[in-house]
N, C-alpha and C positions, 0 to 999 in steps of 0.2 A: 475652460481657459477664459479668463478675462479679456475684454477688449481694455484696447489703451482707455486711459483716463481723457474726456475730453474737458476737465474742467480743475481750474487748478485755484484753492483759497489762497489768498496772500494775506499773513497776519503781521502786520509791523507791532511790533512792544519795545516798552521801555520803562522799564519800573513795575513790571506786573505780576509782580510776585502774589498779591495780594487775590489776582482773580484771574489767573490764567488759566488756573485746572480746571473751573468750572466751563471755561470758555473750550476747553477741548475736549472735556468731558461730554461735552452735547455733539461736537462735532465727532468725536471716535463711535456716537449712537445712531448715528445717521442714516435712514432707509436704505439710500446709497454710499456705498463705500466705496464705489471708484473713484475716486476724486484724488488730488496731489493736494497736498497739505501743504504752503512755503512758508516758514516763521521767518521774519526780518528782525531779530536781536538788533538794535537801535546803541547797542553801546549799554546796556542796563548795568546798574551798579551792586542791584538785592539779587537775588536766585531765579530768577527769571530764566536766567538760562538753563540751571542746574532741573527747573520744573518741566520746563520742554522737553530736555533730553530724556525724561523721566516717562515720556509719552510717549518714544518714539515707533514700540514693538505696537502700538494701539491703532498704526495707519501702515495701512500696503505701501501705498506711495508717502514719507514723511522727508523733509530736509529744513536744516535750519542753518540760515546765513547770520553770524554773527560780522557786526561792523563797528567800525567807531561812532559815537553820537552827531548825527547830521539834521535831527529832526523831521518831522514828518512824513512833508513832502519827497522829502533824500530815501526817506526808508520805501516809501510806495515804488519810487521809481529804481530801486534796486530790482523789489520785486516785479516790478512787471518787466524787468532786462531779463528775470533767468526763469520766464513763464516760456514751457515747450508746450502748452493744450492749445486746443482753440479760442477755449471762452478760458475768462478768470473774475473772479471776483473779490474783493475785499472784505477781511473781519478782523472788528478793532477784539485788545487782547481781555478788556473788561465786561464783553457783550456776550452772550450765547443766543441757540438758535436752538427753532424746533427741528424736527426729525427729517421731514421734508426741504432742509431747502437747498444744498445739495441740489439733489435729483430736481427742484425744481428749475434752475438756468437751461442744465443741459435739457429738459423736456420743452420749455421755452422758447429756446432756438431750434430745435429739431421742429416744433410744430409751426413756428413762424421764421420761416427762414428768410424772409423779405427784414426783417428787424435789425439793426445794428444794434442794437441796446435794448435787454428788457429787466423788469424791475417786478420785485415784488413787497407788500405792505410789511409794515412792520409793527411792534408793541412798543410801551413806553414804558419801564420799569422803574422805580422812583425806589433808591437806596433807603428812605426811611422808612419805606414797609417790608423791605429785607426780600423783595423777590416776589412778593403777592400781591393779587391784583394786576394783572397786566393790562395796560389798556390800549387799544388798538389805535394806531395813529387816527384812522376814521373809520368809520362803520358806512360809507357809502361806496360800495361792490364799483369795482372798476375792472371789466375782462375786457382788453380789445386794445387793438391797436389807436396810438394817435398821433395825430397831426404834429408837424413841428410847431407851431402857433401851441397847441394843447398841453406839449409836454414840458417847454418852456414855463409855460402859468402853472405846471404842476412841480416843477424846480426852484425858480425864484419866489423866495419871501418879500411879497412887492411890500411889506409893514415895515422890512429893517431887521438886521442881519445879529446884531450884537447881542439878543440873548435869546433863548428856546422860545419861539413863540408857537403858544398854544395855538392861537387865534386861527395860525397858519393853518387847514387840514387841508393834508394833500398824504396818500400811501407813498408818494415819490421821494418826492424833496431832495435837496442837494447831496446827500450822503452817498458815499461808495458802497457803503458792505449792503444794500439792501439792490444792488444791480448786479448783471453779467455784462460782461464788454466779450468783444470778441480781438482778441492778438491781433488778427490780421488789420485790422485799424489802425491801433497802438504803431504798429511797424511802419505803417503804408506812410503814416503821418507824424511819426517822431512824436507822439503824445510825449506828453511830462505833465507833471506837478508841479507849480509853481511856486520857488521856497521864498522864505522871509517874507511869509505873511501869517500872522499869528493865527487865521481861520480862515476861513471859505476858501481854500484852496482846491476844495471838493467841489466845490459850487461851481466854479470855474474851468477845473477837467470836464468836468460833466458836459457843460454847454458848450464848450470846445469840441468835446467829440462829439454832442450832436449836430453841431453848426455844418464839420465835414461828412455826414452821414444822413441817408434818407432811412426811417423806420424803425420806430419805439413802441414796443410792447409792455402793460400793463397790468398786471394782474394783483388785486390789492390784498390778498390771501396775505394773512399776517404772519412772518415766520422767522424772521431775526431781532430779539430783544437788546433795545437801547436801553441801556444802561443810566441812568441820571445821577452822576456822583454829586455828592456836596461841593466837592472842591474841582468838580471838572471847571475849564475856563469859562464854559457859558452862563452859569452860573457865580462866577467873581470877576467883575468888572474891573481893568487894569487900562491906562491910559494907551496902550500899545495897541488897543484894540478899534481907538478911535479914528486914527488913519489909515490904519488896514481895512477897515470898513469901508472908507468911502474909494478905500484905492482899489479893493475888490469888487464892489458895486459897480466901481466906474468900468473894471475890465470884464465884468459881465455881462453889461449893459450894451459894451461895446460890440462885443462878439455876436450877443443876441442881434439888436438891429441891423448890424450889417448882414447878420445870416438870414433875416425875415426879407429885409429890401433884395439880396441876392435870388432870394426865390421867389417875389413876386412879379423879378424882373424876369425870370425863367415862365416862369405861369403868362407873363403878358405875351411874350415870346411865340409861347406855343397857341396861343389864344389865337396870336395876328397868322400863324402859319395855317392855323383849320378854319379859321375863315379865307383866305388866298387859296386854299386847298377847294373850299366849297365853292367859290366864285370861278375857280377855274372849272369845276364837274360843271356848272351851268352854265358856262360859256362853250361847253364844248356838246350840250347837249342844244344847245340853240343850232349851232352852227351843222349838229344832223340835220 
């Protein structure tokens, strides 16, 4: 008998008729099968849906919430309202994964359970060589827990946000589908996604929910492929993206500072208590 599933994928689509079966075709091969599968149908207008349904006998646990078109953020945050595991994680409907990544979250948190959030590396797949060639966001091995200061400089692209920079190497980075979150955050904190922002809206859950959490796990094992479409946004520059930019920067930047000065005022805190703590052990060993 199976144990419950303690990890549940959330796939928001809309239009994906073109690379969906590939995208669950990895996932129905997955080392581990216990997992919940939740498709978030976005309103799609081509077969998208009809492909999904067409998966369903391929997962234990399978469901699929069809909605009206809301966009992105609207789709994520359906899915993470009808997540019953403990962890969950996101995968976009154009990307696939290796065999291992699944099994990797729930192993993740089970081994590090101090962690609020852990993450693992990923590949970059460029649609003009049709799937070959993967290439590993970075080649410098990262196993271990880190600091808030740490994980933040492995989130933000302090160069600028408005198209794929190479430059940036980090296994982290602002994306959803290459982390686990744990529900019980989500809840404790009214997490959302932040809509009517054409990008980084990932960027900004992310450092939201580290800002109210202590403990991020890293391991740079590469095992969800990014997909790089020709015609994804990041990729075609549109004027929509030039105040969203700086309005999303601004609300990152905000969350960040305020979350580092909040803990250094904690850290000074504890600093002035163990020394009053020490000064008191040696005023009381005088007074023997």
């Amino acid at each position: 008998m199976l144990d419950q599933p303690e990890l549940t994928v959330i796939m928001p689509v809309y239009n994906m008729e073109k690379y969906l079966a590939r995208a669950l075709d990895h996932l129905a091969a997955q080392n581990d099968s216990n997992f919940k599968l939740l498709i978030v149908n976005d309103g799609s207008k081509d077969k998208t849906r009809e492909i999904a349904e067409s998966y369903r006998d391929k997962f234990r646990y399978f469901r699929i919430i069809n909605k009206p078109n809301g966009g992105l953020s609207d789709t994520r945050n359906v899915g993470m309202d009808n997540v019953d595991t403990p962890y969950f994680t996101f995968h976009d409907g154009d990307d696939w994964v290796d065999p291992g990544y699944t099994a990797y979250f729930v192993r993740a948190f089970h081994e590090h359970p101090e962690a609020a959030m852990v993450s693992c590396g990923f590949w970059i797949d460029y649609e003009d060589k049709n799937g070959k060639d993967s290439i590993p966001a970075t080649k410098k091995p990262i196993h271990r827990m880190l600091t808030k200061a740490q994980t933040y400089r492995q989130i933000v692209n302090f160069l600028g946000s408005l198209f794929f920079n190479k430059a940036f190497v980090s296994p982290v980075k602002g994306y959803t589908w290459n982390k686990g979150y744990k529900t019980s955050v989500v809840r404790k904190h009214n997490l959302r996604f932040v809509k009517k922002l054409a990008f980084m809206e990932d960027q900004i859950f992310n450092v939201r929910y580290l800002s109210l959490t202590d403990g991020f796990y890293c391991d740079s094992v590469s095992l969800y492929h990014y997909w790089q479409r020709n015609d994804s946004m990041v990729h075609n520059f549109n004027l929509k993206m030039v105040p969203d930019n700086f309005k999303a920067n601004y609300i990152v930047w905000k969350i960040i500072l305020s979350s580092l000065w909040n803990e250094h005022k904690r850290n000074s805190r504890r600093s002035q208590s163990n020394l009053i703590s020490i000064d008191e052990g040696n005023s009381n060993e005088r007074k023997g």
